[in-house]
C-alpha positions in Angstrom: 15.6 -7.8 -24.5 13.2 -8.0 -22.0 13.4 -9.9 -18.5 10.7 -12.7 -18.7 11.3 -13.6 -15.4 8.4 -13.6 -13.2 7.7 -10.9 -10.5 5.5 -10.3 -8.1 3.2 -7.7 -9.6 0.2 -5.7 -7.8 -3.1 -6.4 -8.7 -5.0 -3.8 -5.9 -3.5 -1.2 -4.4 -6.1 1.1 -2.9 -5.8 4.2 0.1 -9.0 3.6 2.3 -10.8 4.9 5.6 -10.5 1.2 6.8 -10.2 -2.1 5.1 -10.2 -5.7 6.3 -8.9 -9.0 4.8 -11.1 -12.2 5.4 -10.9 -15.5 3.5 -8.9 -14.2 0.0 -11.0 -11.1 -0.1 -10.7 -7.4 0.6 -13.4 -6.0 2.3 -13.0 -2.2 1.8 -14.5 1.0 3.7 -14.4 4.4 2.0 -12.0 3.0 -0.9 -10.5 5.1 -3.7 -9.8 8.7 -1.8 -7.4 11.0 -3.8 -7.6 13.9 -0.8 -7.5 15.4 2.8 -8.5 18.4 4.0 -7.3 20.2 6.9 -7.9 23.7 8.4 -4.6 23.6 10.0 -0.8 21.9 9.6 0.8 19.6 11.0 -2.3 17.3 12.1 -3.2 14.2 12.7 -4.8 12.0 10.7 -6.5 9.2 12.6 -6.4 6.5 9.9 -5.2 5.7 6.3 -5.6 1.7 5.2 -4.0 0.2 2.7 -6.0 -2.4 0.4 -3.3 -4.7 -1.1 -3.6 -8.1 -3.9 -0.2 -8.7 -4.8 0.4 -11.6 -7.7 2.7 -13.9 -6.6 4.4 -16.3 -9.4 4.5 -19.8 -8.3 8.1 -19.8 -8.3 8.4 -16.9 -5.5 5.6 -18.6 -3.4 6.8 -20.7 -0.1 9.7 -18.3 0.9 9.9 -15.0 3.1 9.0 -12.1 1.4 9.8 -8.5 2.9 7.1 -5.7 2.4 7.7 -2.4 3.3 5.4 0.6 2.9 6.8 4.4 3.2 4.9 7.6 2.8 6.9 10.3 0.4 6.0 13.9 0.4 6.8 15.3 -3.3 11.0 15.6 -2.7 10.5 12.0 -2.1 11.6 12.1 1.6 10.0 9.9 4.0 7.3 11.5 6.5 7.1 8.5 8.6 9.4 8.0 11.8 9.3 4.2 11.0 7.7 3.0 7.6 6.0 -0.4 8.8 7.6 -3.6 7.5 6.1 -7.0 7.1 7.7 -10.4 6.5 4.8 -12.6 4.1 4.9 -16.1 3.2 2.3 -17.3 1.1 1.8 -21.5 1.5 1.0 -22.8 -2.1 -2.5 -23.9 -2.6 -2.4 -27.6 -3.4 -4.0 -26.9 -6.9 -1.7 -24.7 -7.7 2.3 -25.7 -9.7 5.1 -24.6 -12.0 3.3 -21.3 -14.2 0.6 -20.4 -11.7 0.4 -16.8 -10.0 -1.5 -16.9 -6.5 -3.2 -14.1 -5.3 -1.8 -12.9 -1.7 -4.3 -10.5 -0.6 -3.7 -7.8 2.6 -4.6 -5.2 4.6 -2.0 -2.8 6.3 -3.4 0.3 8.4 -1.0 3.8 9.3 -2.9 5.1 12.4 -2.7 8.4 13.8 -0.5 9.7 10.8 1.3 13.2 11.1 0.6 15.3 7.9 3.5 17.9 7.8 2.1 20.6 5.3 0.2 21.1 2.6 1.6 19.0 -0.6 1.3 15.8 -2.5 2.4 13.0 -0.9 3.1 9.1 -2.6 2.1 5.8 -0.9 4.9 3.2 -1.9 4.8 -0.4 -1.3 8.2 -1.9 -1.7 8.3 -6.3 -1.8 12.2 -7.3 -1.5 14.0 -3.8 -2.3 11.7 -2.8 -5.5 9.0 -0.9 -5.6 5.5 -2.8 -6.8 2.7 -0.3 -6.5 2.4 3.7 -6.0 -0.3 5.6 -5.3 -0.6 9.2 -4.0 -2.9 11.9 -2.0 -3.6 15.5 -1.9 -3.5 17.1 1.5 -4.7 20.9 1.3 -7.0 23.3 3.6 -10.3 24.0 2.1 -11.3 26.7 0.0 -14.0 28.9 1.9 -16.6 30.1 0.5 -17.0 33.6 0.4 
């Protein structure tokens, strides 16, 4: 049977050059990338951002919630010496009651981020212990052209 009870659920979860949140809305720069190239490993990246809308049920709205992001390469081990964590509370709009879902827009940006190798890797975003969004990259060395 399945578990009715409501969850929060991702609505936007996006790897970007930069993104911003102002005033309920994601403002996103260079949204949507799938790969990065690189001559050389390890380097440095200079920036990945995270574009985030999480769904929260009215019910899970006015306490502390615990987000965690982590970066997996394909064995599913973490490449980051500390995956950043972030405690959210989202005050209920005043319009808002028992049924409702409000939206709980965000932003979160890994800066100067060590790629190991060569491989896929998986952008989780974990809220309370479970994971609520995946997304994942390619990072290879160009093909030259002969």
């Amino acid at each position: 049977m399945p578990d009715w009870t409501p969850q929060i659920r991702t609505e936007c979860f996006i790897l970007a050059d930069g993104a911003q949140e102002a005033n309920g809305k994601l403002y996103i720069l260079g949204g949507g990338w799938d790969t990065l190239l690189s001559r050389t490993y390890p380097f440095t990246h200079p920036q990945l951002s995270l574009a985030v809308k999480l769904s929260v049920p009215w019910s899970e709205s006015a306490r502390p919630h615990e987000v965690l992001v982590d970066l997996v390469d394909e064995d599913g081990r973490s490449i980051l010496t500390e995956p950043p964590r972030l405690q959210l509370t989202l005050t209920r709009p005043l319009n808002a009651g028992p049924g409702d879902e409000i939206a709980l827009p965000f932003t979160l940006t890994l800066a100067q981020l060590t790629i190991p190798r060569p491989a896929r890797y998986s952008v989780l975003l974990h809220v309370d212990g479970r994971v609520v969004a995946r997304t994942a990259f390619r990072a290879s060395q160009p093909v030259l052209q002969e």
